[in-house]
N, C-alpha and C positions, 0 to 999 in steps of 0.2 A: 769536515770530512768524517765518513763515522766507517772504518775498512772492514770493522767487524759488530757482531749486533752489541751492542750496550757501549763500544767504544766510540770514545769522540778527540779527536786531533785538532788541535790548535796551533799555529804558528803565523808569526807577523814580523817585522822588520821595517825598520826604522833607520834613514840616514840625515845627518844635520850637518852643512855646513856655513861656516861662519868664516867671512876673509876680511882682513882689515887693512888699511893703506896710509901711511901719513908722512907727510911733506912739512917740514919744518925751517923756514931760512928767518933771520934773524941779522938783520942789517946792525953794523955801530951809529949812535948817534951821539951827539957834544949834549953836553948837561951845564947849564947857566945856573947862576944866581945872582941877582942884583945885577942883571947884564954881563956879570965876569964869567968868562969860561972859565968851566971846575975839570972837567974831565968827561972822557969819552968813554962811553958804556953801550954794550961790552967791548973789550976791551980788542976784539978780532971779530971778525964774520963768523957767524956759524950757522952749516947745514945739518939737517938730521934729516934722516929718508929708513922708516921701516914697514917689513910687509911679512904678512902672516897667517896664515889659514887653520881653521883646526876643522876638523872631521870627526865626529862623531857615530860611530854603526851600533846600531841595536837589534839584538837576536831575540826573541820569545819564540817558547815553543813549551804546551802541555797538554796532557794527555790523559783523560778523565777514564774509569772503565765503569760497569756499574753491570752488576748480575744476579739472581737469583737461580741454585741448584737444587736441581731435587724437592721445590718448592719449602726447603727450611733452612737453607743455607746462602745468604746474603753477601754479596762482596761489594766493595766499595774502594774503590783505589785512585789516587791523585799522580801524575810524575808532572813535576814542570822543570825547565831551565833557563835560563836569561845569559847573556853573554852583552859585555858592553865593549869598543874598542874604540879608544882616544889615537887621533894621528895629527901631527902636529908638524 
C-alpha cells in the first residue's frame, strides 16, 4: 500500500493453533514368578483424560518513507511493530 508518494505500508498477521487430546486407562495385572503369584501391579485402576489448546496471534506491521527535498535533502525513515499473543 503506498497512501503517500515515497511511502510504503506493510502489515500481515498470523494465527496457529495447536489442540492436543489424551486418554489414558491402565488396567491391574497379577505378576508371577516361578509360577508363584508376587503381587498385583498397579496397585488400583487408573484413568487419566487431558485436553488442551494453545493459540497463537501474530501482529506485523511497518512502515518505510523515503524522500528527496529541494533536491539536497534526503530522508530515510523505518517504523515497524510486531505484537505476539499466547492463549491457553
Amino acid at each position: 500500500m503506498t497512501p503517500i508518494k515515497g511511502m510504503e505500508i506493510l502489515a500481515s498477521y498470523a494465527s496457529r493453533r495447536y489442540e492436543n487430546k489424551q486418554d489414558k486407562f491402565q488396567n491391574t495385572y497379577d505378576t508371577y514368578e516361578g509360577g508363584n503369584f508376587i503381587m498385583t501391579y498397579p496397585t488400583t485402576k487408573s484413568r487419566y483424560e487431558e485436553w488442551y489448546q494453545l493459540i497463537k496471534n501474530q501482529f506485523n506491521a511497518q512502515v518505510t518513507y523515503e524522500n528527496t527535498f529541494n533536491e539536497r535533502h534526503y530522508f530515510k525513515g523505518f517504523l515497524g511493530f510486531q505484537t505476539d499473543e499466547f492463549k491457553k
